[in-house]
N, C-alpha and C positions, 0 to 999 in steps of 0.2 A: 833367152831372147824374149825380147818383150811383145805381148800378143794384139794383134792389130785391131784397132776399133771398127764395128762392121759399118756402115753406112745409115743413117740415123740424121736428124735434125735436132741442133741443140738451141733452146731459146731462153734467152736472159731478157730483163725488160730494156735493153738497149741494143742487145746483139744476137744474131739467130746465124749458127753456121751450118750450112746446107752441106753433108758430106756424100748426100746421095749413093752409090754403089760403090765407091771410090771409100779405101781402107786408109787410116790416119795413126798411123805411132803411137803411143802417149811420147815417145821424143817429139814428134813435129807438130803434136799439140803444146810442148813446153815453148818449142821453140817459137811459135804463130803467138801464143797470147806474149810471152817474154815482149817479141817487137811489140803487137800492139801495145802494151804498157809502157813500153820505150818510148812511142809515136804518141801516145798520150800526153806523159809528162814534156814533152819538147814540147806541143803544143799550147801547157797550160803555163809553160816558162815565157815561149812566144809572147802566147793574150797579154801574161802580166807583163810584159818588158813596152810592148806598146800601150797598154792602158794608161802607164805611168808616162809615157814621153806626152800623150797625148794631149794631157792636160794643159792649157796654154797660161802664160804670164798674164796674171792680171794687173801686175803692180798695185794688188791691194784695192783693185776696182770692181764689184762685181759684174758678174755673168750675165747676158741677155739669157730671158726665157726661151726655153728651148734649144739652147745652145751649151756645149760642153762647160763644166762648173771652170773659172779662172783661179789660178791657186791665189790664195789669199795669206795661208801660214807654211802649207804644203805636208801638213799631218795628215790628211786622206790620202796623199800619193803615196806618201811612206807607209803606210797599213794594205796597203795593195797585196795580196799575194795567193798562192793556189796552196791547196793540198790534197790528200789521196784519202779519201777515209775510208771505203774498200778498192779491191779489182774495179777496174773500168770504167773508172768514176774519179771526175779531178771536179773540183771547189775552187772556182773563180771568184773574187770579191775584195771588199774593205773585210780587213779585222777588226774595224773599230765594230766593238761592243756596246750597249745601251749601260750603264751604269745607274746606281739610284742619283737618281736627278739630272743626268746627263743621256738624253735619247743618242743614238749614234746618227748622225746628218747624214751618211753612204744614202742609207735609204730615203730619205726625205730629198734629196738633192736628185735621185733616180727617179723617184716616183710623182716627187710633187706635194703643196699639203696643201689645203684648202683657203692658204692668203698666201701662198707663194706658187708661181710654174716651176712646172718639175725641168730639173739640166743635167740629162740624163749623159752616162756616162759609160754605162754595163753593155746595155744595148748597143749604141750607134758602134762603140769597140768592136762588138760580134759579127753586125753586120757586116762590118767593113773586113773583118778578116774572116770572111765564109771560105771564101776559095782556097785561102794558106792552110788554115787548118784541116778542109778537107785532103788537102795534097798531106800535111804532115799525117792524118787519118788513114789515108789511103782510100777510101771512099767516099763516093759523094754525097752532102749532106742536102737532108732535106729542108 
């Protein structure tokens, strides 16, 4: 039989779980992180499924400053995507890469460059889905 964990505080730089006097399994520690990694990637499936609708028709016209980028070819929608590169940690973004001679626009078009307003895209998405993610999290964010 497997010997219970005693009561102890465990801190990662994004998660501290308080088990105080109360004894924890190594089962129903499998089973607590197992969801939350479940509850993670549905969340980082979420972001990208709405990042990508969010983007509006430009018909080839551009984007007011400040205002989310209009698809123009629709290769930054399609580069859209998440992944896991350890435990408890999901990577939201563009994959487009900076290439020699080709910078990647995700970031210029986020941030802004010094003769064009930034139309940003990464942000207003998060914003707007604090509360879903917190629900698929299960806690609430700060």
């Amino acid at each position: 039989m497997a010997k219970p964990i005693r009561g102890k505080t465990t801190r990662t730089k994004f998660l501290t779980v308080k088990t105080g006097g109360t004894d924890y399994t190594p089962e129903f520690r499998f089973k607590l992180f197992r969801t939350l990694e479940g509850n993670l990637t549905m969340a980082a499936a979420y972001l990208e499924a709405d990042y990508k609708k969010s983007f509006p028709d430009g018909a080839g016209l551009p984007s007011a400053p400040g205002s989310i980028p209009n698809v123009q070819t629709g290769h930054l929608r399609k580069t859209i995507t998440w992944d896991t590169p350890r435990a408890f940690v999901r990577r939201i973004g563009s994959s487009l890469k900076p290439t020699a001679g080709n910078a990647s626009y995700a970031f210029y078009l986020e941030m802004g460059t010094g003769k064009m307003a930034a139309r940003p895209w990464l942000n207003p998405g998060l914003d707007r889905n604090r509360k879903v993610l917190a629900r698929f999290i299960g806690t609430p964010m700060r």
